[in-house]
N, C-alpha and C positions, 0 to 999 in steps of 0.2 A: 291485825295486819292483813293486807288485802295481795292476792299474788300477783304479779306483771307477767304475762307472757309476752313469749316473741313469736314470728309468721307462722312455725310451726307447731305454736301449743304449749311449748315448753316453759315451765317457772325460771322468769332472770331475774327477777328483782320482789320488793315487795315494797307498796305504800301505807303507811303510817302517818297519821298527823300531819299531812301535807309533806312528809320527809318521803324519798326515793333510795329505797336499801339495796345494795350488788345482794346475793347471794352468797357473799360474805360477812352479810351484817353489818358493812359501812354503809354509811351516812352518805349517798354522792351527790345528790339535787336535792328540790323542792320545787313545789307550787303556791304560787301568788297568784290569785286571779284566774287562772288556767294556765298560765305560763307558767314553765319549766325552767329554769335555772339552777348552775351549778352555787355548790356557796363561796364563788370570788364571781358571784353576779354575773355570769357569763349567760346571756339567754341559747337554751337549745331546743324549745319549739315550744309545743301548747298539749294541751289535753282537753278532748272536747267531748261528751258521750263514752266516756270510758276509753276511749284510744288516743294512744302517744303518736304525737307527728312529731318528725325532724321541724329545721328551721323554712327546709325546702315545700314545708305540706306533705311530706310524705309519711306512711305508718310506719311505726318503728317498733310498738308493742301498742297492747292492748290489755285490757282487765274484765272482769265477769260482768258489769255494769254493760260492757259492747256486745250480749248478746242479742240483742237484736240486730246485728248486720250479720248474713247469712255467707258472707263472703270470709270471714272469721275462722279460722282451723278452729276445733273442738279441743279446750285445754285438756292438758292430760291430768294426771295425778297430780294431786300439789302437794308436795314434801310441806311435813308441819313446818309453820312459821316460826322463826327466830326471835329469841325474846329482844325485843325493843332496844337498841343503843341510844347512849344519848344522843339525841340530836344534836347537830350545832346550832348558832345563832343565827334567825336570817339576815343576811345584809340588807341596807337601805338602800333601793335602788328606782332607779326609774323603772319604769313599764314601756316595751317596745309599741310603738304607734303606729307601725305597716299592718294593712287589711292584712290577715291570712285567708289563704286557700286552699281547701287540702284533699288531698288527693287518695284514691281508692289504690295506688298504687303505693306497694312496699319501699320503706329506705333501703338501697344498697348500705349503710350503717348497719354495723352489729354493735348492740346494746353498750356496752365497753366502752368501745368508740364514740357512739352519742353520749355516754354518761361523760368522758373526757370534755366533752367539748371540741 
């Protein structure tokens, strides 16, 4: 399992197998393609270079993969990983077809929030 931080360093999540774990060990997104969705196919941004955008382009989290942006807080400790839940099933969905843009600039979302949709 790989850790997700948020703007300031800290472990919120963890990616597995294209699955997006809370800190709780649930199941809450996935990635297809680089896009982020929850699993009632709701899309909530992209992952590009190791960093989570919202839908607006904005950064939301990031992972160890993004250290080459210097703009990047320095993660802290990463509390050991959680063993694996099952995943769910992915849904069959379309793929969103707007250009994205994305932005050097933080989501006002907390991690939560963006995982709701």
């Amino acid at each position: 399992m790989k850790p997700i931080f948020n703007r300031h360093g800290r472990t919120i999540g963890w990616l597995n197998n294209n699955a997006i774990y809370d800190r709780k060990n649930c199941c809450r997104a996935f990635i297809r393609d680089f896009y982020v969705f929850t699993y009632n196919a709701q899309y909530l941004g992209i992952i590009h270079k190791g960093i989570i955008f919202d839908r607006r382009g904005q950064r939301i989290a990031y992972m160890d993969e993004a250290s080459y942006d210097p703009m990047l807080p320095i993660p802290q400790i990463t509390p050991p990983p959680p063993i694996p839940s099952d995943t769910l099933n992915i849904p069959v969905h379309t793929i969103p077809t707007k250009t994205f843009k994305t932005s050097y600039y933080w989501s006002p979302l907390n991690w939560e929030i963006f995982l709701d949709g």
